[in-house]
C-alpha positions in Angstrom: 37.0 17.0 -20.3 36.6 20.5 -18.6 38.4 19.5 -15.5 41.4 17.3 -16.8 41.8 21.0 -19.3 41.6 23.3 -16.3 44.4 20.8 -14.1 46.6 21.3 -17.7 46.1 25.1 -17.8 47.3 25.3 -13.9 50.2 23.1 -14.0 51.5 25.1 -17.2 51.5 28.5 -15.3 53.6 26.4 -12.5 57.1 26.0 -11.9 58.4 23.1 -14.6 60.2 21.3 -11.9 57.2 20.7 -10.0 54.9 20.2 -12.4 57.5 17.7 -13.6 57.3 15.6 -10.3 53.7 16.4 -9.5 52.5 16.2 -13.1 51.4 12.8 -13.2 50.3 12.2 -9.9 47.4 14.9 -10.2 46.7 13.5 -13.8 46.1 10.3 -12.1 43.9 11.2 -9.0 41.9 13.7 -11.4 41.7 10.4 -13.7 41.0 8.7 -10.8 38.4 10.4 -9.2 36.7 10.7 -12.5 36.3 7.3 -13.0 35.4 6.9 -9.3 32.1 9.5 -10.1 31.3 7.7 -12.8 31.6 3.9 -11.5 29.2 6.0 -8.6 26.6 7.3 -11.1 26.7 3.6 -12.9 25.7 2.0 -9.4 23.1 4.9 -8.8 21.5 3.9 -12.4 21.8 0.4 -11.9 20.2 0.9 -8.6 17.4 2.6 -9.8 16.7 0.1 -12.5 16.5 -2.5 -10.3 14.1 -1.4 -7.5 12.2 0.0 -10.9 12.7 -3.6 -12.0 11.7 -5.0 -8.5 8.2 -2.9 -8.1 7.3 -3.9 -12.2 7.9 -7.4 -10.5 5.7 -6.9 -7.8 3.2 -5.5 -9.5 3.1 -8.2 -12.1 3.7 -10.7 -9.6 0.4 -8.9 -7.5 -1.4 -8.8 -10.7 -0.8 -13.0 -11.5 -1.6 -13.5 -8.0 -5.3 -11.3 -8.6 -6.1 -13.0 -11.9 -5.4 -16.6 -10.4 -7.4 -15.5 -7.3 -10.3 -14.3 -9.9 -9.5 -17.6 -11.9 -10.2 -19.8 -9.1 -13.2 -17.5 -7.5 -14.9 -17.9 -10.8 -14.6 -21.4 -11.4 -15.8 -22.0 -7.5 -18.6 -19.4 -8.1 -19.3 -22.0 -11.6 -19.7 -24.6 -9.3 -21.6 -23.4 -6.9 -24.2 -22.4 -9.6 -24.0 -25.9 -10.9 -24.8 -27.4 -7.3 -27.7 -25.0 -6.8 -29.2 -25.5 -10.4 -28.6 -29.3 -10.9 -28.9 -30.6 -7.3 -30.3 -28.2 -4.7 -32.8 -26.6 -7.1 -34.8 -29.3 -7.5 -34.4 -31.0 -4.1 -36.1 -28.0 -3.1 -38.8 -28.1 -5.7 -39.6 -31.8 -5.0 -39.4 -31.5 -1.3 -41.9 -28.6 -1.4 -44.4 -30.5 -3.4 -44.5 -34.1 -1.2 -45.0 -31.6 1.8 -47.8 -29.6 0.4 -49.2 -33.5 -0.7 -48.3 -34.6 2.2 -49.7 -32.4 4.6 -53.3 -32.9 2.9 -52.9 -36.4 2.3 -52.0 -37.0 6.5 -54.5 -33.7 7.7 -58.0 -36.6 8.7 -55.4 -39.6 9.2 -54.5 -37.7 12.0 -57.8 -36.6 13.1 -58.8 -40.5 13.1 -55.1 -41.2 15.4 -55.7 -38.6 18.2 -57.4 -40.9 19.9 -55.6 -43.7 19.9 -52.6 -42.7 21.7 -50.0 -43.0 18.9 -49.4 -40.5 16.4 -49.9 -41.2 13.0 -46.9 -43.0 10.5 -47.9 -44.4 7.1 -45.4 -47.1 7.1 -47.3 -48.3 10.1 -50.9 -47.9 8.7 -49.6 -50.0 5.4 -48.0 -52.7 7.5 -50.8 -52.9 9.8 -53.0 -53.6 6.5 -55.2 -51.0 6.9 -56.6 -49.2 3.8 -56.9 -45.6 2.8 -59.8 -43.6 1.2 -59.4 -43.2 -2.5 -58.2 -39.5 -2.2 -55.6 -40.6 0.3 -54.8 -43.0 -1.7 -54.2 -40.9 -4.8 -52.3 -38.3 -3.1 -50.1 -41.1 -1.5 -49.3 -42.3 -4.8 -48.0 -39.1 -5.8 -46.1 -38.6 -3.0 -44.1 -42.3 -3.5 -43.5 -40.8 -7.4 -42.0 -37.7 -6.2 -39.8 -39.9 -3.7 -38.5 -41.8 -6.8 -37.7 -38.5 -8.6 -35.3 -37.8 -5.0 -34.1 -41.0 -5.0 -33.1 -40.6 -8.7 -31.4 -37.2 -7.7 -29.7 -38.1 -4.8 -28.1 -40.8 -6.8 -27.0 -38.9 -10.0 -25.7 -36.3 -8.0 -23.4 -38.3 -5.9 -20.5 -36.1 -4.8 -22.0 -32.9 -4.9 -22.7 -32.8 -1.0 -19.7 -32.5 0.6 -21.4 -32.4 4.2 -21.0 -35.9 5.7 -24.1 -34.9 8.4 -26.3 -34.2 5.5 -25.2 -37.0 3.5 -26.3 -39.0 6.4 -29.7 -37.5 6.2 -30.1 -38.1 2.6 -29.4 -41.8 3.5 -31.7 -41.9 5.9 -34.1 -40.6 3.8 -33.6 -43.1 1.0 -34.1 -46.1 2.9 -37.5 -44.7 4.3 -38.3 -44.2 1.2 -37.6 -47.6 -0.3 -39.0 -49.3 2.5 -42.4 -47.2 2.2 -42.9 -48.3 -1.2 -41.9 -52.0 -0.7 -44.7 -51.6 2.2 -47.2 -50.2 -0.1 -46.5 -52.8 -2.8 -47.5 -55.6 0.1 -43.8 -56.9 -0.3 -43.1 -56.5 3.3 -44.2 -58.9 5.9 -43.7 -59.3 10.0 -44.7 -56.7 12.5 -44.8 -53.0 12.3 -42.5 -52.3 15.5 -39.5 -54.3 13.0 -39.4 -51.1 11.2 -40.0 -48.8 13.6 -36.5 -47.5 13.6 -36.8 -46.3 9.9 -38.3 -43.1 9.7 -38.1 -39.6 8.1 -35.1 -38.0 8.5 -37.1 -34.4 10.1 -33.6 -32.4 10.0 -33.3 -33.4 6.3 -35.1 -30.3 4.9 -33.6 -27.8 7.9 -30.3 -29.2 6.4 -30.6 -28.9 2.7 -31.9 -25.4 3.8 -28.4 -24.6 5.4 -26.6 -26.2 2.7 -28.4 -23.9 0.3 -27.4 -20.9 2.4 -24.1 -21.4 3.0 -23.5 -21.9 -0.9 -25.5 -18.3 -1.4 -23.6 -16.3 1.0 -20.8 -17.9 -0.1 -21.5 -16.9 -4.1 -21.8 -13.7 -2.5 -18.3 -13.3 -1.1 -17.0 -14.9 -4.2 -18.8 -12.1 -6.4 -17.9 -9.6 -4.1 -14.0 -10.6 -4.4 -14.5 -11.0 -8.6 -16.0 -7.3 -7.9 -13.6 -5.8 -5.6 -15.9 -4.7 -3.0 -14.8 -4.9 0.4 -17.2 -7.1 2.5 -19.1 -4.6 5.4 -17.5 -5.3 9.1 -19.7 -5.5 12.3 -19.9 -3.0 14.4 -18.7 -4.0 17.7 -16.6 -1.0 19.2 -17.5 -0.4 23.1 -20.2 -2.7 22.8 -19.9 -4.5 26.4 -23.0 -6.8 26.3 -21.1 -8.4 23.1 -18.0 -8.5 24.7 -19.4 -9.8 27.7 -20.9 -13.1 25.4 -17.6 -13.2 23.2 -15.8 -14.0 26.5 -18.2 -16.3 28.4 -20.2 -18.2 25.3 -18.9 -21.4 26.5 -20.3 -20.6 30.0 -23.5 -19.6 28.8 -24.0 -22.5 26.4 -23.5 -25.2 29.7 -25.9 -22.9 31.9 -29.1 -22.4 28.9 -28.5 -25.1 26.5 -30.7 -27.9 28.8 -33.6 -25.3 29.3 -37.3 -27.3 29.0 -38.7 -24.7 26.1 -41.6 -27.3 25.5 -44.1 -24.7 26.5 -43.2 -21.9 24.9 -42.7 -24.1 21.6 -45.8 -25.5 21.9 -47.6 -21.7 21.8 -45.2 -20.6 19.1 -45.8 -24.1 16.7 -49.6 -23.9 16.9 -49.7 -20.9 15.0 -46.5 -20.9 13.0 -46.6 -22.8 9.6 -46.0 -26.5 10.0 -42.2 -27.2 8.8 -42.2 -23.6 7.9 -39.2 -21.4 7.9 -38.3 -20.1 10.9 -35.3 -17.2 11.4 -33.9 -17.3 14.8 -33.1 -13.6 16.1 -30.6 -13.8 18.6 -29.7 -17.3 18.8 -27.3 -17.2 21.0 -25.8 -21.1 21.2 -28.1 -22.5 18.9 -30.1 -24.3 21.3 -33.8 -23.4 19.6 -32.5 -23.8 16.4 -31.2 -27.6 16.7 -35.1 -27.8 18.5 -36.9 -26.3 14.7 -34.6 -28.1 12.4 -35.0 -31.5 14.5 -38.4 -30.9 14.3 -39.0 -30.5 10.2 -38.4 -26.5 10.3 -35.9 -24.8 7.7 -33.9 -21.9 9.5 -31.7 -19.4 9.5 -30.2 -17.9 12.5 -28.3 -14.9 13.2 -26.3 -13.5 16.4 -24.0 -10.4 16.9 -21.6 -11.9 19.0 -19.1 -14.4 16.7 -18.7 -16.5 19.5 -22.5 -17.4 20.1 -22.4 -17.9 16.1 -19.4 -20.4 16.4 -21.2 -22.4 19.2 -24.5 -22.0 17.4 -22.6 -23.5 13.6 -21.3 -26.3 15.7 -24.6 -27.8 15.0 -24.0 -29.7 11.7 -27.4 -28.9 10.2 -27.6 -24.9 11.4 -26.8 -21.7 9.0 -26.0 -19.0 11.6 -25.1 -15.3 10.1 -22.9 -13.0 12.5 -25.1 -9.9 11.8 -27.0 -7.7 14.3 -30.6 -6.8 14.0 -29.6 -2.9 12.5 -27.9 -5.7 10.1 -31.1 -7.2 8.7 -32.3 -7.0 5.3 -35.1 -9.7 4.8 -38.4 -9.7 3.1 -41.2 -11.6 3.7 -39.3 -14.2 3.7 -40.2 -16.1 7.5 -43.7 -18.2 8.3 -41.8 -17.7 12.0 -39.6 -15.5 13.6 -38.2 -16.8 17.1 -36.9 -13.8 19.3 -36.3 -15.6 23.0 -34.3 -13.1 25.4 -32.2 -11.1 22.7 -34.3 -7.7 22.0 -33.6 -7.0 26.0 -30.2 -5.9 25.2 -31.5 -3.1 23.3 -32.7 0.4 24.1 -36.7 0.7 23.7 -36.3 2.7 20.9 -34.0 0.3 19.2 -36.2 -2.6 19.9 -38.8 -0.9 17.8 -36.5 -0.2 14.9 -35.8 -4.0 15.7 -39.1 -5.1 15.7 -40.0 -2.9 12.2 -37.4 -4.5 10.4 -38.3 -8.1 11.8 -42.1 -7.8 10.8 -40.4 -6.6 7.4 -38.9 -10.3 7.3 -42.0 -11.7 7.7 -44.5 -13.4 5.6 -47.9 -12.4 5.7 -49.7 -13.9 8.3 -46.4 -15.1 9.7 -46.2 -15.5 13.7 -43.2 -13.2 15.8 -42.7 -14.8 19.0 -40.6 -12.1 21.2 -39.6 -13.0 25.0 -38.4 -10.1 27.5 -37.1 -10.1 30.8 -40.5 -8.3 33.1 -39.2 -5.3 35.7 -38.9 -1.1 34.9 -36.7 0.8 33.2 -32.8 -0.3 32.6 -29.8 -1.0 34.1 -26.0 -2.8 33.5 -25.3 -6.0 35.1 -22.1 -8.1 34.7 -21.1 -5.7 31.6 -24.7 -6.4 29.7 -27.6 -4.1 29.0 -30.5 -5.2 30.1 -34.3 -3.0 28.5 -37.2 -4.2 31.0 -40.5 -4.7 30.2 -44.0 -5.3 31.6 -47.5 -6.4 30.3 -48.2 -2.8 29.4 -44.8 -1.5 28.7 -44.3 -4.3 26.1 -47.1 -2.5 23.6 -44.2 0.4 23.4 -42.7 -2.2 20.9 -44.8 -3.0 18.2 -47.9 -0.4 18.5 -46.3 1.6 16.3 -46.4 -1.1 13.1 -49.4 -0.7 12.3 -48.8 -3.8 9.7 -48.6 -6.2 13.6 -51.8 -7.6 15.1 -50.8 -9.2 19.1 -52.1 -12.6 19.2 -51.4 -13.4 22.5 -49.2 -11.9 25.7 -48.5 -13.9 29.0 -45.9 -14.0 31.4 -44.0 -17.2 32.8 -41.2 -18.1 35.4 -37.4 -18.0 34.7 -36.3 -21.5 34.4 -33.1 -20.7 35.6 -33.1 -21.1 39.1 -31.1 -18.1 40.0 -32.7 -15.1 37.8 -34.9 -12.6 39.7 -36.7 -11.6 36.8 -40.0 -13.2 35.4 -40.6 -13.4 31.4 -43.0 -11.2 29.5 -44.1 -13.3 26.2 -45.8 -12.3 23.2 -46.7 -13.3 19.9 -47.5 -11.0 17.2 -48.8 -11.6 13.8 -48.1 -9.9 10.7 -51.7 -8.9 9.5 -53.4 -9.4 5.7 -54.3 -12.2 3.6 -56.0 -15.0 4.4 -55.9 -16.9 8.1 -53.4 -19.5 7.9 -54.6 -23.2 10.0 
């Protein structure tokens, strides 16, 4: 090697004495020293191969991980798909035929029980031995085959609701059914009020409708994940009225969820499609969507602030989406759209924006009920924003589609005792086609 020559060379041209005694010494710290460098550049290799080693580990290690993620987001998104298509599918499909039978069959039976003072129930009427018209008789029949067809569904699909509430429901629903047709096959005897407690389930369809929700969005994640998109983030930066709900939901719930709504209900449900669907803008707790789905309506509901969504999904039966109004991407897809108190935390121009893309959601002929807090102008109060509205002001909002028609606006009283501020109410309809009764 160049260096052991060169330490030769020198200790030559030295005095032979001291090259004799120092001789081997420098040999052996030059041989030394050389083997120290290279025992060095060994470690420096071998340390490089292994963090090379370690990454190509990770990376594989990452990779596995991804491919059993996809593995198992696949398979889920396979079963999913098989829910929808061998259980939910046709629930649907059955469902919406007995109601459109249903609602024919029941439209003069209930003409003929106004006056009596008790509303109308066929399981009554058959035990009561009173007889039907030969159309309502037909349709009835058809509505007890379709109920066999559920019946035979629920049952051969045992195990693909997972949702104890729902499961419940269905239930519910079977032994209504079963004891319908025993009463219309005169296999029943003793009075009417024995049976009084075995009725339709009226949540059942708001539920399924959930159930069927949750498994889309959640298909949607899972294709999004087999995709590798990233799923879009609300906005909530600096938002204070959000803040202000994140932080006191629980507080708000105990102060609005006991609120007597009848009235305003009863204007909305006389124009909106019996056990229609229903999308609740701004739901807040959830206390108007437990009040449609109890009362035969499918919805979906939607809030910007994740707390008001948690409180509002603590309802077994509710779908609520954690989406902003800026957020919404329907079409024609409501007989109803509830708005109660949320478009008043918007500016008036973002109300209309709001307002355009609600009508958007809406069917023709569908109903918009919208509720805003009456006064001028703006202000903050308790970190919220609050738009004001009055009789004439309110028109600012939906003049502008000119695909709305106003059905009716009137002002109530708050029902909380300590709010200054009436209500201005309106209901708007989305215009074309025919009339809907």
């Amino acid at each position: 090697m160049p260096i052991i020559r060169d330490i030769l060379d020198w200790m030559q041209k030295q005095n032979p004495e001291l090259v004799k005694a120092w001789g081997p010494v420098l040999v052996g710290l030059g041989t030394m020293a050389i083997g120290f460098i290279a025992l060095l550049f060994s470690l420096v290799v071998n340390m490089c191969l292994l963090w090379f080693q370690r990454s190509q580990n990770k990376r594989q290690n990452a990779f596995n991980e991804r491919q059993l993620s996809l593995s198992k987001s696949k398979e889920e998104r396979d079963d999913i798909l098989k829910r929808l298509n061998t259980f939910y599918g046709p629930f649907i499909e059955l469902r919406t035929q007995s109601k459109l039978l249903y609602s024919k069959f029941e439209d003069e039976l209930l003409k003929k029980s106004a006056g009596t003072g008790k509303r109308f129930r066929t399981l009554r009427h058959l035990l009561e031995g009173k007889t039907f018209t030969p159309q309502e008789e037909n349709l009835l029949k058809q509505i007890l085959d379709i109920n066999k067809k559920l019946l035979k569904l629920i049952i051969s699909s045992s195990g693909v609701v997972d949702k104890l509430e729902l499961q419940d429901l269905l239930g519910k629903f079977g032994a209504h059914s079963r004891i319908l047709q025993l009463a219309y096959e005169k296999k029943l005897s003793g009075p009417p009020e024995l049976f009084e407690d075995i009725v339709f389930p009226l949540a059942l369809d708001g539920a399924v409708g959930s159930a069927i929700q949750r498994l889309k969005y959640r298909l949607k994640d899972l294709d999004d994940a087999i995709q590798g998109r990233q799923p879009k983030k609300l906005k909530k930066e600096g938002n204070s009225t959000l803040a202000y709900y994140d932080k006191n939901a629980d507080q708000y719930l105990n102060k609005t969820l006991f609120l007597d709504l009848s009235g305003l209900y009863k204007e909305f449900e006389a124009y909106v499609t019996k056990r229609g669907r229903i999308l609740d803008a701004g739901c807040g707790v959830g206390r108007d969507t437990r009040y449609f789905i109890e009362h035969g309506y499918t919805v979906i509901s939607l809030d910007a602030s994740k707390e008001m969504v948690r409180k509002c999904n603590e309802y077994p039966h509710a779908f609520c989406l954690n989406i902003s109004f800026e957020d919404l991407n329907f079409n024609e897809e409501f007989d109803g759209i509830w708005c109660c108190g949320s478009l008043l935390h918007l500016t008036s121009e973002e109300g209309k924006e709001a307002i355009r893309r609600l009508t958007t959601s809406l069917k023709v002929q569908g109903v918009m009920f919208v509720s805003l807090k009456k006064g001028e102008g703006n202000e903050e109060s308790e970190g919220r924003f609050f738009q004001y509205y009055n009789e004439s002001s309110v028109g600012e909002l939906y003049k502008g589609d000119l695909r709305l028609e106003v059905v009716k606006v009137w002002v109530t009283k708050s029902l909380v005792p300590e709010e200054r501020h009436d209500w201005v109410n309106l209901l708007l309809r989305r215009k074309g086609g025919s009339p809907r009764n």
